[in-house]
C-alpha positions in Angstrom: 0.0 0.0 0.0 2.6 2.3 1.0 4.8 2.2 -1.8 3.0 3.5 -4.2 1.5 6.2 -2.7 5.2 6.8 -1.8 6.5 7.8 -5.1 2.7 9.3 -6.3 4.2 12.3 -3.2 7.4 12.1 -4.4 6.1 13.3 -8.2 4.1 16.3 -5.8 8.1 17.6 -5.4 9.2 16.9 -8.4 6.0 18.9 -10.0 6.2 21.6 -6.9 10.0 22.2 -7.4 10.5 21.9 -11.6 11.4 25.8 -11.1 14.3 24.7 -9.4 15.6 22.6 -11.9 15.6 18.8 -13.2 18.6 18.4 -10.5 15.9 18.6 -7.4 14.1 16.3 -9.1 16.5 13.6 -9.6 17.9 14.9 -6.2 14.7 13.1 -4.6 14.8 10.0 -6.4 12.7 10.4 -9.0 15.5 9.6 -11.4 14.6 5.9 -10.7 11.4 5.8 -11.7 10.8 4.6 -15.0 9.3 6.7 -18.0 9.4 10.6 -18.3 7.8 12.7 -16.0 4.9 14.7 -17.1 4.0 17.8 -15.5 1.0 20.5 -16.1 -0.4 23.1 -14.2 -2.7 25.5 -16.0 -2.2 28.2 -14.3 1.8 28.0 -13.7 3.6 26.9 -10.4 5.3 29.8 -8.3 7.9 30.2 -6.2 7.3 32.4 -2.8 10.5 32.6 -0.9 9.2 34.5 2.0 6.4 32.2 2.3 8.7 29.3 1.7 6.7 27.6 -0.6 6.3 26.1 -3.6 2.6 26.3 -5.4 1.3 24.9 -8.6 -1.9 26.0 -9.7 -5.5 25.1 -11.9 -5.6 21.7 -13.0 -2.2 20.3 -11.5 -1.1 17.3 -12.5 2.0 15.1 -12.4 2.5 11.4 -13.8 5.4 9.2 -14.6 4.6 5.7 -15.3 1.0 4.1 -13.7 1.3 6.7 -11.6 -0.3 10.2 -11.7 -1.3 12.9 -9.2 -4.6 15.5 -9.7 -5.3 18.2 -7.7 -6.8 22.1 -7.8 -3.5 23.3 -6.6 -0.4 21.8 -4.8 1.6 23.3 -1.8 5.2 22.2 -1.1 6.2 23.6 2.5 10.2 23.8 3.1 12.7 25.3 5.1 15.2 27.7 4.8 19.1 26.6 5.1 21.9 28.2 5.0 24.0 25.4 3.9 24.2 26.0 0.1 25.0 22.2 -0.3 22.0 21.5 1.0 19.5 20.1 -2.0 16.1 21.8 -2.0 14.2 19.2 -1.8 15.6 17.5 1.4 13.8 20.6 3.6 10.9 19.7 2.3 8.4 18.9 5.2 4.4 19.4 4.3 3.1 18.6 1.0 -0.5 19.9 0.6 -2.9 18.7 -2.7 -6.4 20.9 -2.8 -9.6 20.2 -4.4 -10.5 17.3 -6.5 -7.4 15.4 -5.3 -7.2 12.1 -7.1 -3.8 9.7 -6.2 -3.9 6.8 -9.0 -1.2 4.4 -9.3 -0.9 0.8 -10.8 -2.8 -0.9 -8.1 -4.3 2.4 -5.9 -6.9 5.0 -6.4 -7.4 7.7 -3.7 -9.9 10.4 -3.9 -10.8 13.7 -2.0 -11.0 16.8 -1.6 -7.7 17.8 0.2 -4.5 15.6 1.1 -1.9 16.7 3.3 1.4 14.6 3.4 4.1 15.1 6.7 7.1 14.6 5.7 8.7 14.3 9.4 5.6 12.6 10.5 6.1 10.3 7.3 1.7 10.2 7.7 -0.8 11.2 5.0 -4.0 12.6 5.9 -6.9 12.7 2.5 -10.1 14.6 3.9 -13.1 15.6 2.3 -16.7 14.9 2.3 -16.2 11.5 0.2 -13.0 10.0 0.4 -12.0 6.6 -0.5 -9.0 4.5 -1.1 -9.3 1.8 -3.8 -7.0 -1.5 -3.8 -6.9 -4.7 -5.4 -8.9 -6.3 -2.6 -10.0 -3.4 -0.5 -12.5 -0.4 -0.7 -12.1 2.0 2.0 -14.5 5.1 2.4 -15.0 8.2 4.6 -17.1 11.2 5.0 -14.5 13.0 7.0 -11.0 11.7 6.4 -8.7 8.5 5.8 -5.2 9.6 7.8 -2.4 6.7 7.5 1.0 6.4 9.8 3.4 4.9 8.1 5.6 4.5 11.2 3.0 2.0 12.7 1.3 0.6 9.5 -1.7 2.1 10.7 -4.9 3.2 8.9 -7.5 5.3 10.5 -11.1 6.4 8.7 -13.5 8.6 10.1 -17.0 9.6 9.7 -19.2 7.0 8.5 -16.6 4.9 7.7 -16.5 1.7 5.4 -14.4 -1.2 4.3 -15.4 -3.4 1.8 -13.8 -6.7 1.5 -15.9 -8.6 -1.7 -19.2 -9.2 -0.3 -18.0 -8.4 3.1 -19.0 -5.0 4.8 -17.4 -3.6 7.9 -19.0 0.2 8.7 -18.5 2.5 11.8 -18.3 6.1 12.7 -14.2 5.5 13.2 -12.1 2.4 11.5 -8.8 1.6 12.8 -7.2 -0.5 10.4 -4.0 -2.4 10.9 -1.8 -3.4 8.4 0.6 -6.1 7.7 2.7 -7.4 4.7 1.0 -9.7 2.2 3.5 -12.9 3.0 1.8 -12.7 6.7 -1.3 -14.0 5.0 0.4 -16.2 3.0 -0.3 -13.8 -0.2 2.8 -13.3 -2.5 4.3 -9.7 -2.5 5.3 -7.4 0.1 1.9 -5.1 -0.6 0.4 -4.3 2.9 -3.1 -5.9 3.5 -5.4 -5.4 6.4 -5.0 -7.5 9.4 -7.8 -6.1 11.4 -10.1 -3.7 12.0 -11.4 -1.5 14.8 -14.5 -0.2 15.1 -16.0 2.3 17.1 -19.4 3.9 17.5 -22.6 2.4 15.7 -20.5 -1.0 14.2 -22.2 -2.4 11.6 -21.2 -6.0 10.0 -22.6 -7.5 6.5 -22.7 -10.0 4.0 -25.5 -10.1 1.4 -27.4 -12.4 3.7 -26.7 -11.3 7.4 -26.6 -8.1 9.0 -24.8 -7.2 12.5 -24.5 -4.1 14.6 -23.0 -2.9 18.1 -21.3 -0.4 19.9 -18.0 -1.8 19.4 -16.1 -4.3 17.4 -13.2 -6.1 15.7 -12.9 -7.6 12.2 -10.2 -10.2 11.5 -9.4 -10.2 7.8 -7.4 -13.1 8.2 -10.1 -15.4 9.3 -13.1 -13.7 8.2 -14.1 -13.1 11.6 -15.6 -10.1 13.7 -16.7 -9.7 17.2 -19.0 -7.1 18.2 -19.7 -5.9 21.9 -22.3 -3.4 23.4 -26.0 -3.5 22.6 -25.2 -6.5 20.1 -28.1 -7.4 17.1 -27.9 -9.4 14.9 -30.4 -10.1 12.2 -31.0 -12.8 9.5 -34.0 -14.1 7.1 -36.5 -11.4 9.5 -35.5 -13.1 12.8 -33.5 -10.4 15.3 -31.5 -11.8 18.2 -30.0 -9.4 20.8 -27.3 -9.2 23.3 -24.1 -7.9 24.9 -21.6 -9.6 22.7 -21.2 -11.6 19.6 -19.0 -13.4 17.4 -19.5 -13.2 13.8 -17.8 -15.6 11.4 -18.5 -13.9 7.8 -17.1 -16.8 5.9 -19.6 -19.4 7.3 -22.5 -17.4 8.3 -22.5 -18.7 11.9 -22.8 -16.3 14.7 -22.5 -16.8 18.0 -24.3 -14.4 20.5 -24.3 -13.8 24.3 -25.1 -12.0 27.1 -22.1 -10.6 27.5 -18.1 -11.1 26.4 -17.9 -13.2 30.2 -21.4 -15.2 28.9 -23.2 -13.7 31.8 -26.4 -11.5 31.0 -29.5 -13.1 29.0 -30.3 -13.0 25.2 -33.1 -12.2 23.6 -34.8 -12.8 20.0 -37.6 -11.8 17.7 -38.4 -14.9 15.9 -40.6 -14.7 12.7 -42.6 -17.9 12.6 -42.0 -20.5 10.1 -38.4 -18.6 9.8 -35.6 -20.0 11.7 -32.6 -17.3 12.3 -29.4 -19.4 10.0 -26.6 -20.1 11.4 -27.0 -18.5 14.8 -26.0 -19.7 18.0 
């Protein structure tokens, strides 16, 4: 996951800094990238030294290979030095993208309407008021923002937050996702896939035929699992069954509910007659 996104920010400096030269560029490693890199900004890119910053404007856009960068107008935040040796591009430490940001590479898609990326942080943070991230195997939407930490492989989505995993639906009002390399789940690459979820405030869990909601929860990608705690309902075929805690396994169908995470505390269900609630413990 990271990678890509990686070099998407490192064409934002090469675009943000093409006044200074093609040396900055290559300074930044863009050298290595393969293919030429193409740059447009319809209304220019400036260069405000007392501001110390860097601004490309109307229609921005920078792509080199699969990848390419979109955005209203780009910021690139740096910091004076006096060391003359000192490549421009290495005091760069804020990258902004605003309005109609899109971040498309070979495998990713990211949309919204402002992204700001830390460079001392080494964290991205895409906000808007429908923001998504696209992978091969993963949908991930927001009606607030998506931030990621790169330090902890750490994805965090908030305001009526989703992840969508085929036919199976995780949503909350905040997703913590953590993220591991592919091998861990015996996947080929080093690509980072999610290893779980966490979910807070009004947790709902779906498939096409069951539905699931609590305060709380946890979804393990791995085994196709979630557990839900707090006010715990669970519904299938019309039947509703509620509790304090549940285990859902997405894979099989078969949930397991009870009083609460101990066992203690009773259970109760709305039972449709004629309709028996699948797969429910």
């Amino acid at each position: 996951m990271t990678g890509p996104l990686r070099t998407a920010w490192g064409l934002l400096i090469g675009l943000l800094l093409l006044t200074a030269g093609d040396a900055v560029a290559q300074s930044f490693g863009l050298g290595g990238q393969s293919g030429p890199l193409e740059i447009t900004a319809d209304q220019g890119i400036e260069w405000n030294r007392d501001q110390k910053q860097y601004i490309a404007r109307g229609n921005a856009r920078a792509a080199q290979g699969s990848t390419e960068v979109r955005a209203d107008e780009l910021i690139a935040y740096y910091q004076a030095s006096d060391d003359k040796t000192v490549q421009v591009a290495s005091q760069i430490y804020r990258i902004e993208a605003r309005g109609n940001v899109r971040i498309t590479t070979d495998r990713e898609q990211v949309k919204g309407d402002r992204a700001v990326y830390d460079l001392k942080k080494d964290s991205i943070i895409i906000s808007g008021s429908d923001v998504s991230l696209k992978t091969e195997s993963e949908l991930i939407t927001a009606t607030k923002s998506l931030e990621y930490d790169e330090a902890n492989k750490i994805a965090v989505a908030r305001g009526d937050a989703t992840v969508v995993r085929g036919d199976q639906r995780v949503a909350a009002d905040l997703l913590r996702a953590f993220l591991v390399e592919a091998s861990e789940h015996g996947k080929e690459g080093k690509d980072l896939v999610i290893d779980r979820v966490e979910a807070e405030g009004d947790v709902r869990v779906s498939t096409p035929k069951d539905f699931a909601r609590g305060d709380s929860g946890v979804y393990y990608a791995r085994n196709e699992l979630a557990t839900l705690e707090g006010n715990v309902r669970i519904t299938s075929d019309g039947n509703q069954l509620n509790g304090g805690f549940a285990e859902v396994n997405l894979a099989t169908g078969v949930s397991k509910l009870k009083g609460s995470a101990s066992g203690s505390g009773q259970v109760r269900g709305l039972l449709i007659p004629g309709s028996a609630p699948s797969g429910t413990q």
